[in-house]
C-alpha positions as CSV (number, residue, x, y, z in Angstrom):
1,X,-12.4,19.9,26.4
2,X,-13.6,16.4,26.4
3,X,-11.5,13.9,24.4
4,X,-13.7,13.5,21.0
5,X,-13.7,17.5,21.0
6,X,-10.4,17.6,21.1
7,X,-9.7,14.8,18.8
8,X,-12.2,17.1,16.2
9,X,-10.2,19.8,16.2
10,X,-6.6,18.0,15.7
11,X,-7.5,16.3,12.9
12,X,-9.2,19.6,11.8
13,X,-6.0,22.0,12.1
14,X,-4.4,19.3,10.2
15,X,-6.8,18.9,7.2
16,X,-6.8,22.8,6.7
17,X,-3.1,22.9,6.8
18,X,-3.4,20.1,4.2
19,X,-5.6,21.1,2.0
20,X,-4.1,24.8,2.3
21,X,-0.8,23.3,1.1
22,X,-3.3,21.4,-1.9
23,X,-4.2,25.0,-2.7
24,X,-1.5,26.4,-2.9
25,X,0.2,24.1,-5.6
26,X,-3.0,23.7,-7.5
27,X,-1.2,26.3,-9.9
28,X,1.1,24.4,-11.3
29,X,-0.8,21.4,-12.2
30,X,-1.1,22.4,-16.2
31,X,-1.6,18.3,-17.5
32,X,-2.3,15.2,-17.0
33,X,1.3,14.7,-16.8
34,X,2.0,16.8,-13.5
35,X,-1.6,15.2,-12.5
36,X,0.3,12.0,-12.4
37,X,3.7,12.1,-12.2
38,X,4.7,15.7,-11.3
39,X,6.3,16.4,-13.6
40,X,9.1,13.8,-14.1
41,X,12.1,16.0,-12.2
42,X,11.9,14.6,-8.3
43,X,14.9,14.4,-6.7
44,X,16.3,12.1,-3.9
45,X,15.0,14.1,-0.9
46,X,11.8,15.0,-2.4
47,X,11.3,11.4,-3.6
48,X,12.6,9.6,-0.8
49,X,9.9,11.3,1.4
50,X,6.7,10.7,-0.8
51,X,8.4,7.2,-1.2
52,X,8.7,6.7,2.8
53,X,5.3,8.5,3.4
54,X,3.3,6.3,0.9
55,X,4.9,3.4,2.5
56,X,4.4,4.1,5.7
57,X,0.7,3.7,5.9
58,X,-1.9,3.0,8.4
59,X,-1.0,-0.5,8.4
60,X,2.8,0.2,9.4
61,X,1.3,1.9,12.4
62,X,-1.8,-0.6,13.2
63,X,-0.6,-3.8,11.4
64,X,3.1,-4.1,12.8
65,X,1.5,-4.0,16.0
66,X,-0.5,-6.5,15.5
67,X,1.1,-8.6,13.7
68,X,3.7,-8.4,17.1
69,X,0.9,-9.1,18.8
70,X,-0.1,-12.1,17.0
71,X,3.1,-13.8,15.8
72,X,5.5,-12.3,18.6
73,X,9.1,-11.6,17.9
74,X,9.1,-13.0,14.8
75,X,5.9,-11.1,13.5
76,X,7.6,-8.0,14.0
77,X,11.0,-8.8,12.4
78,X,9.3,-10.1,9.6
79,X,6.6,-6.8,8.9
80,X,10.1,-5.0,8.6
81,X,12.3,-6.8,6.8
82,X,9.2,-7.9,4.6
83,X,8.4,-4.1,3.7
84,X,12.3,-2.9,3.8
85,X,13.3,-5.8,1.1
86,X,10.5,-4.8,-1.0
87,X,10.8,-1.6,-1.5
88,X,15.1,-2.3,-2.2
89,X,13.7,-5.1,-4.7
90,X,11.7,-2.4,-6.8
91,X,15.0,-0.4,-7.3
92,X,15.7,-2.4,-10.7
93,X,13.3,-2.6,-11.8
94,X,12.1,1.3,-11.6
95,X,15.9,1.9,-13.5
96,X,14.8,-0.6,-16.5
97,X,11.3,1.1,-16.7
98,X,12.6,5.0,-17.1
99,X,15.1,3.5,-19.8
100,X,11.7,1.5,-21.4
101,X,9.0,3.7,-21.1
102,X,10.4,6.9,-20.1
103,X,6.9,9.1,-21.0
104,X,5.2,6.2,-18.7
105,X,2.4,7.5,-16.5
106,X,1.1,4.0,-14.2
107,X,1.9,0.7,-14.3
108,X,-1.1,0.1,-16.3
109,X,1.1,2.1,-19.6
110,X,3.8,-1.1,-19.0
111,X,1.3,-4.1,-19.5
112,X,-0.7,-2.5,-22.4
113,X,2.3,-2.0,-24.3
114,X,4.3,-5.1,-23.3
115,X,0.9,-7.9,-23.0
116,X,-2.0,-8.5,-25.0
117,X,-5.5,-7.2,-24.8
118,X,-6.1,-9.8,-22.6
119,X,-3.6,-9.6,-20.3
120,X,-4.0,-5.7,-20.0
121,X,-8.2,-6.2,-18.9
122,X,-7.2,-8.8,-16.7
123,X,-4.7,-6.7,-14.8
124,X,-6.5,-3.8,-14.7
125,X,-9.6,-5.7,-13.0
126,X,-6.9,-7.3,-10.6
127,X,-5.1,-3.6,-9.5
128,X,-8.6,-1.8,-9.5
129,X,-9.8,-4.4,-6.7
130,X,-6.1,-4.2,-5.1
131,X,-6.2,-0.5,-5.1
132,X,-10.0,-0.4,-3.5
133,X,-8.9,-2.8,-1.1
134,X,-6.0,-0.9,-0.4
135,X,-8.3,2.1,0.3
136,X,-10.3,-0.2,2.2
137,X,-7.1,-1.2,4.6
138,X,-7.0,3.0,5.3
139,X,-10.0,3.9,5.7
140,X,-10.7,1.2,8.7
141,X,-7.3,2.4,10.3
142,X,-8.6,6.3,10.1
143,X,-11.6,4.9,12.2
144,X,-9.9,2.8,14.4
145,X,-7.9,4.9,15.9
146,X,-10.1,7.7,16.3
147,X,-12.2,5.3,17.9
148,X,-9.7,4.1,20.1
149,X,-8.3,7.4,21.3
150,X,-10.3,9.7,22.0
151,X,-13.9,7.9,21.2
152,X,-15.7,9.4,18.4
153,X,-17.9,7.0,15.9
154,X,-15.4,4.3,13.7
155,X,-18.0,5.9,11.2
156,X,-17.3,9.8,11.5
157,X,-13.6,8.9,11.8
158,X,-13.9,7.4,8.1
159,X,-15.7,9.6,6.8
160,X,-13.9,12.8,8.1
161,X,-10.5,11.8,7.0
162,X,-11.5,10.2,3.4
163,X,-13.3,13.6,2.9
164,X,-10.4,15.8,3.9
165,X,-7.5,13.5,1.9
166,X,-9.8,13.9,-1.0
167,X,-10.3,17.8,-0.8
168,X,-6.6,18.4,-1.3
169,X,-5.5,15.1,-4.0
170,X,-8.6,16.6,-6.3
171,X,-7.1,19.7,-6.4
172,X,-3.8,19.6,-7.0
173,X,-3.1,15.6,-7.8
174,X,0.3,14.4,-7.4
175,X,2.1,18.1,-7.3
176,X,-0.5,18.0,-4.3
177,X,0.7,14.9,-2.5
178,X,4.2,15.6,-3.0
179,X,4.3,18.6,-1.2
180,X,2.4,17.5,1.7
181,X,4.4,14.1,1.5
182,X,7.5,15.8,2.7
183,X,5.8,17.1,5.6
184,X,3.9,14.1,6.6
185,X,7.3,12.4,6.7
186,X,8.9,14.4,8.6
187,X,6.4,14.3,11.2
188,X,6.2,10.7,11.2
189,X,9.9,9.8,11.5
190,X,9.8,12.4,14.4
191,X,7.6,11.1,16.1
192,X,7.4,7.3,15.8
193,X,10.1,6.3,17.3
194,X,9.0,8.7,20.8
195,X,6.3,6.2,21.9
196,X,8.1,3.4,22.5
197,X,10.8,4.9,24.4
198,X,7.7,6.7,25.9
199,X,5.6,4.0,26.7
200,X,8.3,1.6,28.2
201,X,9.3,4.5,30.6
202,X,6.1,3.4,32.5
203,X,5.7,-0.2,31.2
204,X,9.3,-2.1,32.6
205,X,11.2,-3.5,29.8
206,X,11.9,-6.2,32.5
207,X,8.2,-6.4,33.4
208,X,6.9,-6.9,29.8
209,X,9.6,-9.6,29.5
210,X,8.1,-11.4,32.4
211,X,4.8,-10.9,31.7
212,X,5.1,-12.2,28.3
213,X,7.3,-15.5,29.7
214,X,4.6,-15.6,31.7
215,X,1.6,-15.4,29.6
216,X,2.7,-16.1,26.2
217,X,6.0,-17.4,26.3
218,X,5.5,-19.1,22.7
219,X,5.9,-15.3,21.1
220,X,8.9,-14.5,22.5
221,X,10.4,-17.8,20.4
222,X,12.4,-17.5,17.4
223,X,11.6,-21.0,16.6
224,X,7.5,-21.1,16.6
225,X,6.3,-22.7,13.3
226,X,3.4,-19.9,12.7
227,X,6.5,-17.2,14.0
228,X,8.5,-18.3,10.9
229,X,5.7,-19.1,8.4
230,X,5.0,-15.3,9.0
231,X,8.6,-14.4,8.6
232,X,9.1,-16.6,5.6
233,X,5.5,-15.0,3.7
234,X,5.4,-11.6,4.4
235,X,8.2,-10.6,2.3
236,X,7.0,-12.3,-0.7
237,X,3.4,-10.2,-0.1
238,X,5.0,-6.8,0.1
239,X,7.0,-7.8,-3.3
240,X,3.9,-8.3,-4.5
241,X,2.6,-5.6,-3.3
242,X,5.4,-2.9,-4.3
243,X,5.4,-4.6,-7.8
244,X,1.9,-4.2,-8.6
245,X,1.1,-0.6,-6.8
246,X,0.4,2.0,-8.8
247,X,1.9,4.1,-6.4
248,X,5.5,3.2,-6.9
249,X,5.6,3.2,-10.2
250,X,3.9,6.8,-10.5
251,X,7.3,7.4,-8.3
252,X,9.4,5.7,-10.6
253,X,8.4,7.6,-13.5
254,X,8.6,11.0,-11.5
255,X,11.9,10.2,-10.7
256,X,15.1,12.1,-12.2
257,X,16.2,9.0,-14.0
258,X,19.7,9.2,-12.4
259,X,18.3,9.1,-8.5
260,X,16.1,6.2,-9.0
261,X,17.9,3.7,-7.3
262,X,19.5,5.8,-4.8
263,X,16.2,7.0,-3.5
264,X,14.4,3.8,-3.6
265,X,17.5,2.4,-1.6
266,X,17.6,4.8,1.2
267,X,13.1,4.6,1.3
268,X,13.8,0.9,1.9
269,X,16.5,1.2,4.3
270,X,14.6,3.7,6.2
271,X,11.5,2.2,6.2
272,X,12.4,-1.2,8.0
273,X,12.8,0.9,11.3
274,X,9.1,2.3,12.1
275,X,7.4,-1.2,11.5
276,X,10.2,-2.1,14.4
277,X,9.3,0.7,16.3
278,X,5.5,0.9,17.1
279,X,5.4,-3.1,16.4
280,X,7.2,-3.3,19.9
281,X,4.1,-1.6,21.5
282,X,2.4,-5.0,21.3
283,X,4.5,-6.7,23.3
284,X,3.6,-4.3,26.0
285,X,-0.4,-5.9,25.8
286,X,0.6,-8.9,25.6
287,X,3.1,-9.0,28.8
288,X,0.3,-7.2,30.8
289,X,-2.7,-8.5,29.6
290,X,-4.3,-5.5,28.5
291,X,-7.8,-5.8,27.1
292,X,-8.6,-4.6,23.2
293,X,-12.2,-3.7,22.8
294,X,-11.4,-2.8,19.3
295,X,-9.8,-6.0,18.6
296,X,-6.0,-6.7,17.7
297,X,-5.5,-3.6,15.3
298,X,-6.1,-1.2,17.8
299,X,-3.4,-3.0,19.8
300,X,-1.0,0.5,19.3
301,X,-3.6,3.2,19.8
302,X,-4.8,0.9,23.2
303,X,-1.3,0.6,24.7
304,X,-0.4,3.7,23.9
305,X,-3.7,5.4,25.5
306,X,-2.6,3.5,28.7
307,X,0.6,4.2,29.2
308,X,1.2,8.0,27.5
309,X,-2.0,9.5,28.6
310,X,-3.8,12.3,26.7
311,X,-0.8,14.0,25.8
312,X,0.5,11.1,24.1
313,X,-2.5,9.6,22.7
314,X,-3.1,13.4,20.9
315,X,0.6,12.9,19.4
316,X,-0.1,9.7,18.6
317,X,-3.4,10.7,16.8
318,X,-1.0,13.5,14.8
319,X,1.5,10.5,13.9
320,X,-1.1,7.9,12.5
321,X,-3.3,10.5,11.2
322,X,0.0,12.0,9.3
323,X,0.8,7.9,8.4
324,X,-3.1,7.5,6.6
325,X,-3.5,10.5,4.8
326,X,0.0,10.2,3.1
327,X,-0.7,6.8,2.0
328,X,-4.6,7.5,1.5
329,X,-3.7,10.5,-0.8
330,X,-1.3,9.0,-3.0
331,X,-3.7,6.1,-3.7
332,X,-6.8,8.2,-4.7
333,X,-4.7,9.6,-7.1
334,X,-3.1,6.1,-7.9
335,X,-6.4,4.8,-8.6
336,X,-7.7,8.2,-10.7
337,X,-4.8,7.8,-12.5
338,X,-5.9,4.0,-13.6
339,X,-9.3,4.8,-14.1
340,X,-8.7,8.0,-16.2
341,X,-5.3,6.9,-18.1
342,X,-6.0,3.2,-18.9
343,X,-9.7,3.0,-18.7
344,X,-11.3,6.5,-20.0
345,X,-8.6,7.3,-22.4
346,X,-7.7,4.0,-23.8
347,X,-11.6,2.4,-23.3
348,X,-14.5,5.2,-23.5
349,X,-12.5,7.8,-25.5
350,X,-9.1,7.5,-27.0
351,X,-9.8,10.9,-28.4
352,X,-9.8,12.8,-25.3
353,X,-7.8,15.9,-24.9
354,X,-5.5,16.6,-22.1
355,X,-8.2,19.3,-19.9
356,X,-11.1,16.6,-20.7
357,X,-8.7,14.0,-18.5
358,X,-7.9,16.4,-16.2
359,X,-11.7,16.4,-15.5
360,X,-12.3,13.3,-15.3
361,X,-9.6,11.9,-13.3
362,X,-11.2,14.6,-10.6
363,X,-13.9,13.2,-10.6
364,X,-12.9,9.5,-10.7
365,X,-10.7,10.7,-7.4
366,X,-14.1,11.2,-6.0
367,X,-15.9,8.4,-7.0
368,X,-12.9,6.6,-5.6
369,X,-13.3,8.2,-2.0
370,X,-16.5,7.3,-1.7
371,X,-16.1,3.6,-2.7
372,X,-13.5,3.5,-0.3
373,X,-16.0,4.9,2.6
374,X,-18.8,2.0,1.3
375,X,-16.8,-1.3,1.4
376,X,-15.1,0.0,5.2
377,X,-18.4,1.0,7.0
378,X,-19.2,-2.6,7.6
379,X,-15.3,-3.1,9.1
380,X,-15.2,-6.5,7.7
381,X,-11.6,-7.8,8.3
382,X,-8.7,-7.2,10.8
383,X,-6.2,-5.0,8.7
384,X,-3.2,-8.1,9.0
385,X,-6.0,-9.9,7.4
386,X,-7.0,-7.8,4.9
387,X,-3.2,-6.9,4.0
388,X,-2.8,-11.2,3.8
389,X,-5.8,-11.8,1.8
390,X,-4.8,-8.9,-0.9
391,X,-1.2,-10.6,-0.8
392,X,-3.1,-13.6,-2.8
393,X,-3.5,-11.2,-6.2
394,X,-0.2,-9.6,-5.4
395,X,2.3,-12.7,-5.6
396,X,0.9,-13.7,-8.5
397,X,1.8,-10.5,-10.6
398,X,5.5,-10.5,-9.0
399,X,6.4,-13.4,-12.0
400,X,4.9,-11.8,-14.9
401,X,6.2,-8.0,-13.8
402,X,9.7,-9.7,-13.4
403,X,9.8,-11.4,-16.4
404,X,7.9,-8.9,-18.4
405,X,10.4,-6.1,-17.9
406,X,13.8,-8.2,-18.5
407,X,13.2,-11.1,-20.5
408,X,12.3,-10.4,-24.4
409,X,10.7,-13.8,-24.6
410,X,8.1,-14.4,-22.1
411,X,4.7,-15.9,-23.6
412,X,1.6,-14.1,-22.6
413,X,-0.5,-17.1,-22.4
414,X,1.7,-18.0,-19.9
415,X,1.4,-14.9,-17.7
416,X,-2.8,-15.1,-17.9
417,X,-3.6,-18.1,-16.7
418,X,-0.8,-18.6,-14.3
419,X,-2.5,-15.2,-12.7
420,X,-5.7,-16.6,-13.2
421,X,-5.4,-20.2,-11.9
422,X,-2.5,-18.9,-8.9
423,X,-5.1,-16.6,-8.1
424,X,-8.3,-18.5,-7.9
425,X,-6.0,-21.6,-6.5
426,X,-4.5,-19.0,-3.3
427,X,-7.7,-17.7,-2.7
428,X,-9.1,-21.0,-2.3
429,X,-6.2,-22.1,0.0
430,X,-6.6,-18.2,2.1
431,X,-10.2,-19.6,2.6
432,X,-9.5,-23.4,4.0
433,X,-11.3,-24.2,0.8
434,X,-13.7,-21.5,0.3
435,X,-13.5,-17.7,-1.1
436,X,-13.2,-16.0,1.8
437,X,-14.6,-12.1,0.1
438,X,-15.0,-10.2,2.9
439,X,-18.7,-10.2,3.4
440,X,-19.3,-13.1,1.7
441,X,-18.0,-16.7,1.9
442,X,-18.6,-19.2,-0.6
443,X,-17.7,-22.9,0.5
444,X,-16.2,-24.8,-2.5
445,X,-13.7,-27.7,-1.5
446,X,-12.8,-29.5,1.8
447,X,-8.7,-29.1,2.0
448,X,-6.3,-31.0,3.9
449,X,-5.7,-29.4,7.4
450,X,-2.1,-28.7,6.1
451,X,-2.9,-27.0,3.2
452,X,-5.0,-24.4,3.8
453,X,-4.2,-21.2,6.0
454,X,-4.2,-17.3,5.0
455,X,-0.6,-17.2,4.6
456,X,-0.2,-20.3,2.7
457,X,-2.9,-18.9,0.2
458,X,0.0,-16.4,-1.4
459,X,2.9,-18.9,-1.8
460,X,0.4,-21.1,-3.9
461,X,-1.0,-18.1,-5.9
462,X,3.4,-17.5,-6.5
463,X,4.2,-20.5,-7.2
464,X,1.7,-22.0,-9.8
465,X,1.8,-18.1,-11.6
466,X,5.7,-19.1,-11.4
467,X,5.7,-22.5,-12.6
468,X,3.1,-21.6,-15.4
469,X,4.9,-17.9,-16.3
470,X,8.0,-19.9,-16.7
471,X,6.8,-22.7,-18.0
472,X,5.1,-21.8,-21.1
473,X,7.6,-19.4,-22.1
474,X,10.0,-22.2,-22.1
475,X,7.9,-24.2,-24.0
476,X,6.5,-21.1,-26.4
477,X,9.0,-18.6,-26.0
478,X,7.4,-15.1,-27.9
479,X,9.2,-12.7,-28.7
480,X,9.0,-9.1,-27.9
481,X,10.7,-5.9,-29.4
482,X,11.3,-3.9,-26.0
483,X,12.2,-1.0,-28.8
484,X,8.4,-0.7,-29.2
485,X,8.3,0.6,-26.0
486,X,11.0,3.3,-26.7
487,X,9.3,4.4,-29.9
488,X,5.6,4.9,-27.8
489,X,7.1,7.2,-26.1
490,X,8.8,9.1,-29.1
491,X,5.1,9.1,-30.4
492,X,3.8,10.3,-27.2
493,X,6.6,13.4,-26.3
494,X,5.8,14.4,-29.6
495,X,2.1,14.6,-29.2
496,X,2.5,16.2,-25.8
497,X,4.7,19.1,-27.6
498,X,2.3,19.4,-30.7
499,X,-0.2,19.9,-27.8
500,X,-2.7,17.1,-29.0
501,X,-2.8,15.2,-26.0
């Protein structure tokens, strides 16, 4: 059986199993509620899995790596405690929400209720362009790594695996992804932490070690200025990025409210050890020079090709392919969820019933897979890149989500344009002075060498959303009745029982 045969028919024993367990489920999705949330009654193993298999995406697998590769020691220590910290920041803040907004279905419910008009468009442009490029950041690792390993088209390899994620999130939502989110996890924790133990078996430890003294000694320093920079940045990008993400906060409201902070605890905890795990497989290219065709995110798949052979690189196709459709699935239906919650039902027809919703955020999961396939066929970006680059929108919502959620007082004006200007300003400083959007780059302003640089591009969109978040509620505090919240969902529950929504 030649290799893109066999790589066929793994990923296709996988998808029907998948989309088997989809079926299976489909039952007991009855609302929009169990759409969404599931629910509301995970408990800590259930939701520690669907947290851990969200978060371990294609980019844990193909990003660690490369960001190893790129930044060294300190690239990889700083991909895990960056994602680990994150995910233990959220805890909090998922505790305050379920006391808030208990009957909360996305993150989207939190800023209409607790912003203004304003504030709620703006967002929901900023997440839908997250979310897509989010999608985007998945969809190149599902073709990378077919292409990689066993050689079939970047372009089937999207396609096949967007199609076959989007089979089983359509028809059963989040009761869907939940049940095959346990099993993904397992799988993944199972296996990820074989190949390195694996691949060093024929690849010296003391061999890398010299080859990389040899070859690169400046990334195996704990001291290089773009080594710390990384380690420094990174964690404020995946705060961002767990902040804003539909995804978690879909979790949080799913959540038993007495678990929430366990669970999210023990996802973090956990999590910080795969990043460490496959992000040592790049030190294995760079201490023997091995080539990468594909560029630096196929830096895992190409090592592990090498040194584990066909056996390995088949287990290895199981483990990422496991890694993208977890995360894949539970953003299709993050981003349904947006579209149909916040957009359809609260822009084109407040009036819709709960079956009409149901429909439509079907659909939208659709229309959001194939977006997804559109904006990754050209393969614009490395995936570090694209995960730095999104970063930019994501540190500039960690202020207003912080403040919006404990303090009573914090001015809206405040929140908009500190997103607005922090954005447009990191952006500017991602691009060395120009907007840098993928497939098009617009030259606007010669920078100082010093200032601009991808990573530097989210501290400036933090800080100036920071200074102006903070700022103008100091100067114009406005206040804010958090009991407003509370009573929504009164309102809401009862609709739900008098079976109007």
């Amino acid at each position: 059986m030649s290799n893109q045969l066999l790589g066929i028919v793994v990923i296709a024993a996988f998808g029907v199993l998948w989309i088997a367990v989809g079926l299976s489920v489909a039952r007991r999705v009855r609302s929009t509620d169990d759409y969404l949330v599931g629910g509301r009654n995970v408990g800590v193993a259930l939701g520690s899995a669907t947290i851990l298999a969200t978060w371990v995406t294609g980019n844990t697998i193909l990003a660690a790596p490369e960001s190893g590769y790129t930044f060294g020691v300190l690239g990889v220590l700083g991909y895990a405690v960056g994602g680990g910290v994150a995910v233990l920041a959220f805890a909090p803040l998922a505790r305050r929400l379920r006391t808030l907004l208990p009957a909360g279905r996305t993150v989207g419910d939190f800023f209409r209720l607790r912003y203004d008009r304003k504030n709620y468009g703006l967002f929901l442009v900023m997440l839908i362009i997250w979310d897509l490029g989010w999608l985007l950041t998945q969809g190149m690792g599902a073709g990378i790594i077919l292409e990689s390993v066993f050689g079939i088209d970047f372009h089937v390899g999207l396609v096949v695996t967007v199609a076959i994620v989007t089979t089983y999130v359509t028809i059963g939502g989040m009761v869907s992804v939940l049940s095959t989110d346990f099993m993904q996890t397992m799988l993944i924790m199972a296996v990820v932490f074989l190949f390195p133990a694996w691949v060093y078996i024929s690849a010296n430890p003391v061999d890398v070690y010299q080859g990389m003294a040899g070859l690169a000694e400046a990334k195996l320093s704990l001291s290089a200025a773009d080594g710390l920079l990384f380690l420094a940045v990174i964690p404020l990008i995946y705060t961002g990025e767990v902040f804003m993400d539909n995804t978690f906060w879909q979790r949080a409201f799913a959540l038993r409210p007495n678990v929430i902070t366990r669970t999210f605890t023990l996802a973090g905890i956990g999590w910080v050890f795969v990043p460490i795990a496959t992000g040592t497989l790049a030190w294995v290219a760079v201490g023997t020079g091995l080539e990468l065709p594909g560029g630096p995110s196929s830096v895992a798949p190409e090592v592990v090709a090498a040194y584990t052979g066909r056996v390995g690189a088949v287990i290895f196709l199981v483990l990422i392919w496991a890694a993208l459709a977890s995360t894949m699935s539970a953003l299709l239906n993050a981003v349904s969820g947006i579209f149909m919650n916040d957009v359809y039902n609260n822009f084109v027809r407040p009036q819709a019933g709960d079956r009409e919703l149901l429909r439509v955020g079907r659909l939208l999961t659709i229309v959001a897979a194939v977006i997804t396939i559109v904006i990754a066929w050209p393969r614009p970006l490395t995936l570090l890149t694209l995960l730095i680059l999104l970063g930019v929108i994501n540190a500039a919502y960690i202020p207003p989500i912080v403040m919006g959620i404990f303090f009573r007082k914090t001015n809206p004006n405040g929140v908009f344009w500190g997103v607005v200007i922090g954005t447009v300003a990191g952006l500017l400083v991602f691009g060395d002075g120009a907007f840098d959007l993928l497939w098009l780059r617009l030259e606007v302003v010669d920078l100082p060498a010093w200032l601009g640089g991808e990573l530097q591009g989210a501290v400036v969109s933090f800080l100036i959303s920071t200074v102006a978040t903070v700022g103008w509620t100091l100067l114009r505090p406005r206040e804010f009745d958090f009991r407003s919240m509370i009573d929504w969902t009164r309102s809401e529950n009862a609709g739900i029982a008098e079976g109007k929504k």
